[in-house]
Kinemage of the C-alpha trace (Angstrom):
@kinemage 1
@onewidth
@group {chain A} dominant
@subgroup {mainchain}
@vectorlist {calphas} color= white
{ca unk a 1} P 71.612 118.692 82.298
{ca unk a 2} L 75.246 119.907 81.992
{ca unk a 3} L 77.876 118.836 84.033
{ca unk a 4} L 79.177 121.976 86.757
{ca unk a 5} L 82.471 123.844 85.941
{ca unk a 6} L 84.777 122.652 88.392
{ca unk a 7} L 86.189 124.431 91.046
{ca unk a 8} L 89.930 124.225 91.035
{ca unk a 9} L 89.774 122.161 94.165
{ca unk a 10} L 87.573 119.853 92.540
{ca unk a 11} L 90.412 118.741 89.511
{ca unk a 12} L 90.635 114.951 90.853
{ca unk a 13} L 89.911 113.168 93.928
{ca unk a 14} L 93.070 113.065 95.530
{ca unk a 15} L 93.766 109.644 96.702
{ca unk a 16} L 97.487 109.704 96.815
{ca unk a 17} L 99.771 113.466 96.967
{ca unk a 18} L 100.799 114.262 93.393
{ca unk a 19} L 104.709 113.737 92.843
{ca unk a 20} L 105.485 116.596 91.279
{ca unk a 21} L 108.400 117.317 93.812
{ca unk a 22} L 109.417 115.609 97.193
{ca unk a 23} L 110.442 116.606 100.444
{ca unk a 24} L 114.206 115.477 101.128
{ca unk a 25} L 114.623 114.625 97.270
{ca unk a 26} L 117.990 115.645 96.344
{ca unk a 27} L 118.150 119.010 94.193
{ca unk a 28} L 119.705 116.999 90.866
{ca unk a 29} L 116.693 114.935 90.924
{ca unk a 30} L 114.144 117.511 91.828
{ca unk a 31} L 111.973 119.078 88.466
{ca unk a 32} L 112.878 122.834 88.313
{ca unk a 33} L 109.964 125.237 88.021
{ca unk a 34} L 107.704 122.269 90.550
{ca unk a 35} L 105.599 124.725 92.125
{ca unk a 36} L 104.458 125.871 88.952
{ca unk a 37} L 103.710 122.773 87.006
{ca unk a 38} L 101.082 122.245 89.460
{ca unk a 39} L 99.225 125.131 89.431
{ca unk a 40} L 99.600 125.095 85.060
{ca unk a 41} L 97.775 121.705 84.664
{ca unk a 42} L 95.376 122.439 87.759
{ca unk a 43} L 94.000 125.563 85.706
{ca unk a 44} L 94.380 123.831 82.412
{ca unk a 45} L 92.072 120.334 83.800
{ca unk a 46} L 89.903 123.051 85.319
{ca unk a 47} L 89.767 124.608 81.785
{ca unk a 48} L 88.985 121.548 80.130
{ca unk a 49} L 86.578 120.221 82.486
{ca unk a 50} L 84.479 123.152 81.694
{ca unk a 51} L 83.463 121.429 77.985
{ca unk a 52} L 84.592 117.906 77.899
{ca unk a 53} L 81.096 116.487 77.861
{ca unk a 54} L 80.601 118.770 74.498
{ca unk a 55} L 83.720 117.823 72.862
{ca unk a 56} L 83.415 114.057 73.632
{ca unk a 57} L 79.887 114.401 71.576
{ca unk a 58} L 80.893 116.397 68.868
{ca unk a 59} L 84.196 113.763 68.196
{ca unk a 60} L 86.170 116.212 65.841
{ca unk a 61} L 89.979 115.999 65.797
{ca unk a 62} L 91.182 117.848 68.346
{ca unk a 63} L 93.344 120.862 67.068
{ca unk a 64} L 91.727 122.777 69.775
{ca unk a 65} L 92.493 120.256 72.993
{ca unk a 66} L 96.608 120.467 71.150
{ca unk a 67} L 96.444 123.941 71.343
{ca unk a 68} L 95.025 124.444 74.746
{ca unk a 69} L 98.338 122.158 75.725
{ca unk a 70} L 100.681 123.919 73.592
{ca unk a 71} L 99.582 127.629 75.580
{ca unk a 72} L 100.403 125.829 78.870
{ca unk a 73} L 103.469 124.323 77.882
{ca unk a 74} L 102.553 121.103 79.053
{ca unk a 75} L 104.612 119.209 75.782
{ca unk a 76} L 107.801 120.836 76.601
{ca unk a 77} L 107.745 119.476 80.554
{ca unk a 78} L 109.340 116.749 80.020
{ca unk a 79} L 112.923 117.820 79.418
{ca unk a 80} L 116.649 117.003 81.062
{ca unk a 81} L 117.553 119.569 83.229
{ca unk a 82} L 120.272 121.531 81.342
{ca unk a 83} L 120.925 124.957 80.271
{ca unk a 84} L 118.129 127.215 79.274
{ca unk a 85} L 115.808 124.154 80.069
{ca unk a 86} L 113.762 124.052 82.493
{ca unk a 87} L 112.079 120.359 82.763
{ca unk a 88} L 110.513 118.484 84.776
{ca unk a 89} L 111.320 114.421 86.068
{ca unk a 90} L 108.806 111.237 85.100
{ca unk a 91} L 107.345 111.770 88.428
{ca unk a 92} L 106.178 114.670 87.548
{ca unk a 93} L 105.018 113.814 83.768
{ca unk a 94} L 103.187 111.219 85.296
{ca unk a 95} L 101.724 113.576 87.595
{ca unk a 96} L 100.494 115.862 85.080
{ca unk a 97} L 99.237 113.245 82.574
{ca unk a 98} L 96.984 111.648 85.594
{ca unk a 99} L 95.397 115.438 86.358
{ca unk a 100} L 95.053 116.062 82.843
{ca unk a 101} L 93.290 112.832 82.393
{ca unk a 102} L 90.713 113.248 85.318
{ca unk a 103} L 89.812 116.288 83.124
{ca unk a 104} L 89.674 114.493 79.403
{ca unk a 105} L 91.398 111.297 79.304
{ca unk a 106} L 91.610 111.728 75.251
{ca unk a 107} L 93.800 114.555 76.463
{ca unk a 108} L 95.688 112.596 78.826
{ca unk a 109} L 96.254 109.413 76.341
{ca unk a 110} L 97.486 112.098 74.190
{ca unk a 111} L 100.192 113.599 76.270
{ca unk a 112} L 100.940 109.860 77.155
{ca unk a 113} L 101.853 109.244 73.904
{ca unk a 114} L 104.093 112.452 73.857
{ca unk a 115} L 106.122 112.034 76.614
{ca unk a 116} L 107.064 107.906 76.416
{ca unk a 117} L 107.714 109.031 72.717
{ca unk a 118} L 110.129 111.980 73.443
{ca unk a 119} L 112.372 109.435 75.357
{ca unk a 120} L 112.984 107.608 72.590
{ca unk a 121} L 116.410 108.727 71.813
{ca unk a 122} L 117.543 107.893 75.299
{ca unk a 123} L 116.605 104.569 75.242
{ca unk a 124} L 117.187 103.579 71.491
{ca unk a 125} L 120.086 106.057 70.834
{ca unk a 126} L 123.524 104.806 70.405
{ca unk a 127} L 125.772 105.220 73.323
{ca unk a 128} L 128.668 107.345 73.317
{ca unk a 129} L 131.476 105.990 74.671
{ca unk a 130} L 133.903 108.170 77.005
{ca unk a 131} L 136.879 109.909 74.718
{ca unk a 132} L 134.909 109.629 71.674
{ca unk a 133} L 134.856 112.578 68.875
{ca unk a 134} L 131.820 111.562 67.071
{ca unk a 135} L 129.561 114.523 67.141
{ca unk a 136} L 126.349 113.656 68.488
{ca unk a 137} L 123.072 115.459 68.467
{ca unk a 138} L 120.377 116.964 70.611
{ca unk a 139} L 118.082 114.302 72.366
{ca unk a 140} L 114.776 113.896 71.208
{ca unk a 141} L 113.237 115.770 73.838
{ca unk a 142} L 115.466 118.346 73.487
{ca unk a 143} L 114.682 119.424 69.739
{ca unk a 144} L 110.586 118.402 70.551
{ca unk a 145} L 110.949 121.283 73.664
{ca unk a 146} L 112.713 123.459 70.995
{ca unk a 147} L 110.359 123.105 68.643
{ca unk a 148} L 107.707 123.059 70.405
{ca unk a 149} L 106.470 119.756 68.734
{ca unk a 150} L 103.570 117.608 69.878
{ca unk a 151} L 105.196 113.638 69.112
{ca unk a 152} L 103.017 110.991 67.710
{ca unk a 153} L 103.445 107.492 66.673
{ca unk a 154} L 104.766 104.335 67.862
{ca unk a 155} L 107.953 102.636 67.857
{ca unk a 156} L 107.601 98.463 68.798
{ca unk a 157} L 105.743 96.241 65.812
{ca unk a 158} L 102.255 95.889 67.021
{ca unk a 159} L 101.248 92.523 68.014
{ca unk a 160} L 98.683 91.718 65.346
{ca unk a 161} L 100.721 93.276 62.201
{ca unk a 162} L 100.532 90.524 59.493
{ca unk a 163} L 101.842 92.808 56.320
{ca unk a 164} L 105.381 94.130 55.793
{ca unk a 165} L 104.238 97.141 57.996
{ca unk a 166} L 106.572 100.064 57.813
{ca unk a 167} L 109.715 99.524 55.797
{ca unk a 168} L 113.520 101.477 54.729
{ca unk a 169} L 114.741 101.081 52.083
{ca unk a 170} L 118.597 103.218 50.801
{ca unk a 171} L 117.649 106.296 49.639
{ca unk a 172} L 118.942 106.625 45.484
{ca unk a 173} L 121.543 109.260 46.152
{ca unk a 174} L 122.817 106.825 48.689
{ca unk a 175} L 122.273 109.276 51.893
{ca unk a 176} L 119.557 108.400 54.266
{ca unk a 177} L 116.398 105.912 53.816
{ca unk a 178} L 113.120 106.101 52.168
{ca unk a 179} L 109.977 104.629 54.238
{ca unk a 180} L 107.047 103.299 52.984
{ca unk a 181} L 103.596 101.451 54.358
{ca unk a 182} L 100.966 101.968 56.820
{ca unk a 183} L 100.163 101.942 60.224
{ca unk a 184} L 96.997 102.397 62.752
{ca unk a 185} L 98.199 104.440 65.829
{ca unk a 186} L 96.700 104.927 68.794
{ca unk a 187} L 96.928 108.896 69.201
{ca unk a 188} L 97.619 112.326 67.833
{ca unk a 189} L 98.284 111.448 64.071
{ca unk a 190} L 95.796 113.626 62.608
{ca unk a 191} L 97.419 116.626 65.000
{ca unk a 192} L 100.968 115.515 65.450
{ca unk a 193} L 103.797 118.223 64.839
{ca unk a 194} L 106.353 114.731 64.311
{ca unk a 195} L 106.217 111.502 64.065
{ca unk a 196} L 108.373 108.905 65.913
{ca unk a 197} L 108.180 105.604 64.284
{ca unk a 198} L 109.766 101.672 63.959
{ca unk a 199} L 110.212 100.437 60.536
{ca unk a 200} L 111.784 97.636 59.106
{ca unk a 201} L 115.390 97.942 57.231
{ca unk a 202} L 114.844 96.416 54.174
{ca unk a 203} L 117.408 93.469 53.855
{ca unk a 204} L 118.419 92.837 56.896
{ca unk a 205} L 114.934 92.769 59.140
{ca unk a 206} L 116.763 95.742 62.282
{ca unk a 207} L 114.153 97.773 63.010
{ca unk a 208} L 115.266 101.264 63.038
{ca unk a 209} L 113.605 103.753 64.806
{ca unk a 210} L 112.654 107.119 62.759
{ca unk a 211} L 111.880 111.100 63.085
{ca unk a 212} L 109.016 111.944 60.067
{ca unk a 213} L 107.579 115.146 59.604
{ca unk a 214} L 103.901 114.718 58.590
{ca unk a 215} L 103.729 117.646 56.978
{ca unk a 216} L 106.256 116.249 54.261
{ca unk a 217} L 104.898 115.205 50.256
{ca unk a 218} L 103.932 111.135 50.351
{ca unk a 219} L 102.745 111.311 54.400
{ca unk a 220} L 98.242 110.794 54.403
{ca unk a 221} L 96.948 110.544 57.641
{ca unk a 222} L 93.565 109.188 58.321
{ca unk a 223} L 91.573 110.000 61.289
{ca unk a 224} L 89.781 106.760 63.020
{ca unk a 225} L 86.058 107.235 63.472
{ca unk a 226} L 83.391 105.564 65.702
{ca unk a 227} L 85.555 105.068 68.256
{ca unk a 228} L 83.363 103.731 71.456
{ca unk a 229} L 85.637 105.582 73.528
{ca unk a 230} L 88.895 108.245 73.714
{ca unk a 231} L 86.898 109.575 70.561
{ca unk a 232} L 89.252 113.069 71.245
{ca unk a 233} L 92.796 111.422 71.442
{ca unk a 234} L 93.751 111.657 67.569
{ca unk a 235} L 93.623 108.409 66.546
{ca unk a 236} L 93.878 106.989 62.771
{ca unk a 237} L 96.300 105.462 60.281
{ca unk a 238} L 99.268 107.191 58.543
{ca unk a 239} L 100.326 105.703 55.404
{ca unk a 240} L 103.992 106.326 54.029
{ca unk a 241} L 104.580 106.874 50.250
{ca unk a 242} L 108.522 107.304 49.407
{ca unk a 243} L 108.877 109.527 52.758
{ca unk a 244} L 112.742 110.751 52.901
{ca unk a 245} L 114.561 110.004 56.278
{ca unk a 246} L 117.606 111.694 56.772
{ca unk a 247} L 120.360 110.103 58.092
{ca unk a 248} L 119.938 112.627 61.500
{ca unk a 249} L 116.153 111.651 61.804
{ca unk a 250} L 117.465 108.378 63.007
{ca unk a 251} L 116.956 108.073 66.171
{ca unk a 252} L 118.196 104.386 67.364
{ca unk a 253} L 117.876 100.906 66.649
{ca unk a 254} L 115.001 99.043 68.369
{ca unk a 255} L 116.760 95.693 70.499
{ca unk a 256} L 115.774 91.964 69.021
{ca unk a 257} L 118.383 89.983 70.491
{ca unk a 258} L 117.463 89.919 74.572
{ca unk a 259} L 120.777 88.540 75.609
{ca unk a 260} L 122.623 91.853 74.297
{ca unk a 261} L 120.369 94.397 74.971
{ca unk a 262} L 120.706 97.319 77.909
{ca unk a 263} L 118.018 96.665 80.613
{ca unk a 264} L 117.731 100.404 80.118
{ca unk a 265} L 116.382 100.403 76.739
{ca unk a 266} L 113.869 97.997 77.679
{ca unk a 267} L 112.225 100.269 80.079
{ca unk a 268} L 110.770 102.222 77.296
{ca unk a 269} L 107.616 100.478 76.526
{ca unk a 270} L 107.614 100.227 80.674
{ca unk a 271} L 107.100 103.841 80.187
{ca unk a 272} L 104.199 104.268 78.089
{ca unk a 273} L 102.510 101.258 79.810
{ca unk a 274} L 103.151 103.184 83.420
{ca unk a 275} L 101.834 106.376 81.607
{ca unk a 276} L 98.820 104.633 80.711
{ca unk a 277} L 97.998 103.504 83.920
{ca unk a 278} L 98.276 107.121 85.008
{ca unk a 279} L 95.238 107.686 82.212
{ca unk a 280} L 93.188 105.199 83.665
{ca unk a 281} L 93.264 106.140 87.238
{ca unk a 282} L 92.757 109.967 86.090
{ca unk a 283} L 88.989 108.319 84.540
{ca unk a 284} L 88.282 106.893 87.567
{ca unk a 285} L 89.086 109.916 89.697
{ca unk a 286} L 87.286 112.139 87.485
{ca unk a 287} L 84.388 110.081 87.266
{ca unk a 288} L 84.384 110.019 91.346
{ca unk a 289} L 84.797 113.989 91.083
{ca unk a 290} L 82.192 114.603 88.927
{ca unk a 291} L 79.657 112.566 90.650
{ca unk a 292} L 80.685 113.631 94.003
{ca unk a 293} L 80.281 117.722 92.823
{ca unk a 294} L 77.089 116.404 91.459
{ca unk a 295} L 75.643 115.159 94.566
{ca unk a 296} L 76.506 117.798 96.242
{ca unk a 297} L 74.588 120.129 94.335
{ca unk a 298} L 71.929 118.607 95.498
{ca unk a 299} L 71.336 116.531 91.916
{ca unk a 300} L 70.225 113.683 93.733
{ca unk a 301} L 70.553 110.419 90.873
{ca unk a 302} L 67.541 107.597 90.658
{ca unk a 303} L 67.463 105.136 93.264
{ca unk a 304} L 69.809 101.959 93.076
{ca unk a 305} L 68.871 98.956 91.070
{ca unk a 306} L 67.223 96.794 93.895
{ca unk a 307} L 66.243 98.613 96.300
{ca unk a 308} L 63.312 100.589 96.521
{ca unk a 309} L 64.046 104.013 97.327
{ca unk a 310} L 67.113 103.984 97.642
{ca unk a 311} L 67.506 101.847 100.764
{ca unk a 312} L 68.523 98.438 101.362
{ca unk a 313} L 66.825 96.913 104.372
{ca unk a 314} L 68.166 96.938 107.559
{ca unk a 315} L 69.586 100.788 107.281
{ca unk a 316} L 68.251 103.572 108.565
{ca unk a 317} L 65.195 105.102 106.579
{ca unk a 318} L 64.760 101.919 104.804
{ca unk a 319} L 61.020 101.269 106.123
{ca unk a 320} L 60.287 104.035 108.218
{ca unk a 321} L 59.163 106.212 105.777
{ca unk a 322} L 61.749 108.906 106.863
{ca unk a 323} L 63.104 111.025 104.429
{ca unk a 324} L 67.100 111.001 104.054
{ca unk a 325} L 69.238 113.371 101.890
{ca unk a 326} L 71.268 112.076 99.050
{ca unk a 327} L 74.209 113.122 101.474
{ca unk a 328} L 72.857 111.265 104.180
{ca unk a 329} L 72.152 107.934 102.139
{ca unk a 330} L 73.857 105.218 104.010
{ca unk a 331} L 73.282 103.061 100.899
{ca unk a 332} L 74.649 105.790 99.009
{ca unk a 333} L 77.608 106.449 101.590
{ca unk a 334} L 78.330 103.163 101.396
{ca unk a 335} L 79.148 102.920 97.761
{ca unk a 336} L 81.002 105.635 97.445
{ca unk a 337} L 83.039 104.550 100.521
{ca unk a 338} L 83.551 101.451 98.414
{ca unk a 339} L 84.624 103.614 95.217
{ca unk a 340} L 87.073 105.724 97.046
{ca unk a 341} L 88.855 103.041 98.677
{ca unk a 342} L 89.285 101.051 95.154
{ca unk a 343} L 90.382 104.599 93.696
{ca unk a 344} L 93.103 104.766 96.683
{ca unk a 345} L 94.273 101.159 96.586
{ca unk a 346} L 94.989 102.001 92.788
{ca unk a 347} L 96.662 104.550 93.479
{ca unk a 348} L 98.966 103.454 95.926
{ca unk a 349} L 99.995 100.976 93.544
{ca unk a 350} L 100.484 103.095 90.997
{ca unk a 351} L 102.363 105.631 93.598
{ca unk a 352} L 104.994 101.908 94.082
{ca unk a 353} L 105.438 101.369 90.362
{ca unk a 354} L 105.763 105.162 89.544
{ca unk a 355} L 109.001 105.617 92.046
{ca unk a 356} L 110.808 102.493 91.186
{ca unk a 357} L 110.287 103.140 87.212
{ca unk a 358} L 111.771 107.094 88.150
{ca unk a 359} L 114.444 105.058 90.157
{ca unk a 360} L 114.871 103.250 87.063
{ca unk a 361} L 116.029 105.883 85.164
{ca unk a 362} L 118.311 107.333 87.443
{ca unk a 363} L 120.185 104.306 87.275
{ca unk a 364} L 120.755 104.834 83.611
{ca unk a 365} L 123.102 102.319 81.892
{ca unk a 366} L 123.951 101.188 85.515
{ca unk a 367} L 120.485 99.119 85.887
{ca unk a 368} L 120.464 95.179 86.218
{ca unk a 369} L 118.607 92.597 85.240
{ca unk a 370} L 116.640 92.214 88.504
{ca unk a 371} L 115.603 95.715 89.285
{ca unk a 372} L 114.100 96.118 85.350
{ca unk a 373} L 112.847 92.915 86.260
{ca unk a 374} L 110.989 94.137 89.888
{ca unk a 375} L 110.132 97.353 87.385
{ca unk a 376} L 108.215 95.697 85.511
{ca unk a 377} L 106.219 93.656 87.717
{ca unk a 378} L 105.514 96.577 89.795
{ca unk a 379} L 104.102 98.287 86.433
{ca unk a 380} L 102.195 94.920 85.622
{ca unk a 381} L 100.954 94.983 89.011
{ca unk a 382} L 99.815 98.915 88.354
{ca unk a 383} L 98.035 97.621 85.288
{ca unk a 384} L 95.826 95.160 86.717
{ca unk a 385} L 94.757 96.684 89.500
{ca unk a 386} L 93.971 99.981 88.041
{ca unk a 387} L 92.185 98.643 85.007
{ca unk a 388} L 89.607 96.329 87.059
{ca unk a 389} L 89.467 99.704 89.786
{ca unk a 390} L 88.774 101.564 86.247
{ca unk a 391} L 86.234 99.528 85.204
{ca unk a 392} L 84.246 98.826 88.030
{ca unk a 393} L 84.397 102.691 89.493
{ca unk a 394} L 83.219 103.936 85.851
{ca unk a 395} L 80.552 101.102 85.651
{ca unk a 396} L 79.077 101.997 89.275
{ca unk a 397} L 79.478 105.548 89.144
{ca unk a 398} L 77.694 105.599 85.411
{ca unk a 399} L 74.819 103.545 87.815
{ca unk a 400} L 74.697 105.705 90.248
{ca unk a 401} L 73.865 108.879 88.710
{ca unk a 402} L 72.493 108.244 85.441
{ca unk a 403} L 70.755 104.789 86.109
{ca unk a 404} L 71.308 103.478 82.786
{ca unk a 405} L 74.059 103.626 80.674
{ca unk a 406} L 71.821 104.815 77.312
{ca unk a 407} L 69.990 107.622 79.478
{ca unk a 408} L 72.621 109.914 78.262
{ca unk a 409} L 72.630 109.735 74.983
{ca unk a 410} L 68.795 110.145 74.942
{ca unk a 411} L 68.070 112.782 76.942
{ca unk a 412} L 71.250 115.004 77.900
{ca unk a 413} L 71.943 113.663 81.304
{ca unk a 414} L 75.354 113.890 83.092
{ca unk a 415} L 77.472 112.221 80.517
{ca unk a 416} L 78.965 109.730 83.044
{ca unk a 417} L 78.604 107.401 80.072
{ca unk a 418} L 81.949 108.970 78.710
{ca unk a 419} L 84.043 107.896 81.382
{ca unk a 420} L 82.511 104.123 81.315
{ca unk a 421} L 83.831 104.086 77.905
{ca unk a 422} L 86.851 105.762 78.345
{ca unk a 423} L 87.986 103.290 80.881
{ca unk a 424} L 86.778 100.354 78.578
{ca unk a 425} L 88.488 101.782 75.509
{ca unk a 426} L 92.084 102.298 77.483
{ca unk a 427} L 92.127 98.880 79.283
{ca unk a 428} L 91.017 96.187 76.837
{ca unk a 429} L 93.924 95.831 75.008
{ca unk a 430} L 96.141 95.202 78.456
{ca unk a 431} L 94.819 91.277 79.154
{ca unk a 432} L 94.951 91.084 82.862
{ca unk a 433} L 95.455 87.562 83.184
{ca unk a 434} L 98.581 87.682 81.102
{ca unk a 435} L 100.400 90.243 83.547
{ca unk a 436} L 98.877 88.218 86.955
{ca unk a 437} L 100.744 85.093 84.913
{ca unk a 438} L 103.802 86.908 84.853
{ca unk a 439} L 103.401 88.297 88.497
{ca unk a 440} L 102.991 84.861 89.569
{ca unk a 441} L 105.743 83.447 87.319
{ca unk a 442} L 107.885 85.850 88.581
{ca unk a 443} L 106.762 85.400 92.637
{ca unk a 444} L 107.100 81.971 92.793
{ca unk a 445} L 109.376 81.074 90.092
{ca unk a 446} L 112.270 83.920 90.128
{ca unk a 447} L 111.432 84.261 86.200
{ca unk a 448} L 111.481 87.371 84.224
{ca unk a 449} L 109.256 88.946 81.594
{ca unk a 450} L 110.675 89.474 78.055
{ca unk a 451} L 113.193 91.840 77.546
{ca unk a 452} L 112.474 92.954 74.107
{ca unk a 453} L 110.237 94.429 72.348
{ca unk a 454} L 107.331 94.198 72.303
{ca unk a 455} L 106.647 92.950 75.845
């Protein structure tokens, strides 16, 4: 059976309004070009609703998902307003990866990646001080919406590193750094146009963060296979063999001492956990989509586990022998009612942590201690109640119309088995008890999470 092309109406359930602009926001804050952003990623989810089901089987690298992004523009959104540019605001990044990711939330994950990445010269750069001469350069984003470059990479240590990781070392002629080792990232490496990475200055233990084409002599990429889920988001290792940095492809120094560093700078791996988030509530609404489109075409799923034909007794139809729609289900009504609301509880959450991370931002240099600090309980509030809402919408959903979760694979059902592990693949390496501990630590005891990274 293969899934419907969706109707442009049908990109997400819509449980909150998408920010992509806001009534009575003021015009400096506003993303320029917001009625069209919109419409762009409506008919580009629409576009790759139409095959995700076949792309998520056949697991190749996805040169074609980067290129169907690429003819939408969807990399270069995420700019400062400024001449000639024509960006668009977090609120509406985070808008577009969400949409994107009720489509194909390999795609989403992907464009994740790309937009906490193309910060990273805001947050990490050196700050220029008022009356100084020293030239400075284009932002990050800037040169990726120039060069139309899809980012990749990943700039904190991760947790479970136990080699030297990624390391600097002087270049010979004195000019720039050489950087060597290997690293497992979580998306686009096999596809990526540049890489944004933390290594290690040899020495002295700063980690630097770097610009690396991987196109350059001594770069190997290798693409991850067997992944149980987010098989289409580019995953693998990159290994670096006497890569030359020059001295312009650095792009800041990652903070390690939390009593001098900017609250700022410590919102960016905020960002690409809030950006996440965005990913898995896109799964769950697309998996509510789907199966809602699905019933009502009239493909009417098995009857639920434990009750015989679909009705539990007491309802209506459950012993009269009556016969009741799939639309008309009570049983059935009442689970999706159940769904929804978990979808829109998410989401309102998410909506909370979204505007005061945006806020954020605005602030700039300006923002204390204790707003970064209510940012980022708001985000690890977003995180926990989006990945259990995740989870358990994928797992019912994936019950409801396919009955068991191997059904797919054997005989071409749905696919709803996709989003099940989609969800599971994005949220298991966020441990939900560790952000309620800081949510609670922070509640009743004033405290605040770790500024640096990683947190």
């Amino acid at each position: 059976m293969s899934t419907p092309r969706r109707s442009p109406k049908r990109a997400a359930i819509r449980t909150t309004s998408a920010p992509f602009g806001r009534p009575g926001d003021h015009p400096a804050d506003r993303p320029a070009d917001d009625e069209i952003w919109p419409r762009v990623t409506r008919e580009l989810a629409d576009d790759l609703a139409a095959d995700a089901l076949t792309r998520d089987r056949a697991g190749k690298v996805p040169f074609d998902e980067v290129a169907r992004l690429q003819e939408a523009g969807l990399p270069a959104l995420l700019t400062a307003p400024g001449p000639g540019r024509r960006g668009a605001d977090w609120r509406a990044a985070s808008a577009v990866v969400r949409e994107i990711a009720a489509a194909d939330s390999s795609v989403g994950e992907l464009l994740a990646h790309h937009y906490a990445l193309s910060w990273s010269s805001r947050f990490f750069g050196p700050v220029r001080k008022p009356g100084s001469r020293r030239p400075t350069g284009p932002a990050l984003d800037v040169r990726t919406a120039e060069g139309r470059w899809l980012l990749a990479g990943g700039v904190e240590p991760p947790r479970d590193e136990t080699g030297p990781g990624l390391t600097l070392t002087p270049a010979d002629a004195g000019r720039g750094w050489v950087l060597d080792g290997s690293r497992a990232f979580a998306s686009a490496v096999t596809v990526a146009d540049r890489l944004v990475v933390g290594a290690c200055r040899d020495g002295s233990g700063e980690l630097l963060v770097v610009l690396v084409d991987p196109a350059r002599p001594g770069v190997f990429s290798d693409p991850g296979t067997d992944r149980v889920g987010q098989r289409l988001a580019g995953a693998g290792t990159v290994s670096f063999d006497r890569v030359p940095v020059a001295p312009e492809d650095v792009i800041g120094v990652l903070p390690q001492d939390e009593h001098a560093v900017a609250p700022y700078t410590t919102l960016a791996p905020l960002a690409l956990r809030l950006l996440l988030v965005q990913v898995a509530l896109g799964v769950a609404e697309g998996a509510l989509a789907e199966a809602r489109d699905i019933r009502r075409a009239g493909q009417a799923g098995p009857a639920p586990a434990g009750h015989p034909g679909g009705h539990p007794v007491g309802l209506p139809g459950a012993d009269d022998g009556s016969a009741v729609g799939a639309g008309d289900d009570p049983y059935l009504l009442l689970a999706y009612g159940e769904l929804a609301t978990a979808a829109h509880a998410a989401a309102a959450v998410v909506e909370r942590a979204t505007d005061a991370f945006a806020r954020g931002l605005l602030a700039a240099r300006s923002l204390g201690l204790e707003e970064r600090a209510d940012i980022a309980v708001l985000v690890a509030a977003a995180e926990a109640v989006t990945g259990r809402a995740a989870v358990h919408i994928t797992t019912r959903v994936l019950e409801l119309v396919d009955g068991t979760a191997g059904a797919d694979v054997r005989t071409g059902g749905p696919g709803f088995d996709r989003f099940w592990r989609n969800a599971r693949t994005l949220t298991a390496p966020t441990q939900a008890a560790h952000r309620l501990r800081d949510i609670g630590d922070h509640y009743l005891n004033g405290s605040h999470a770790r500024l640096t990274l990683p947190v």
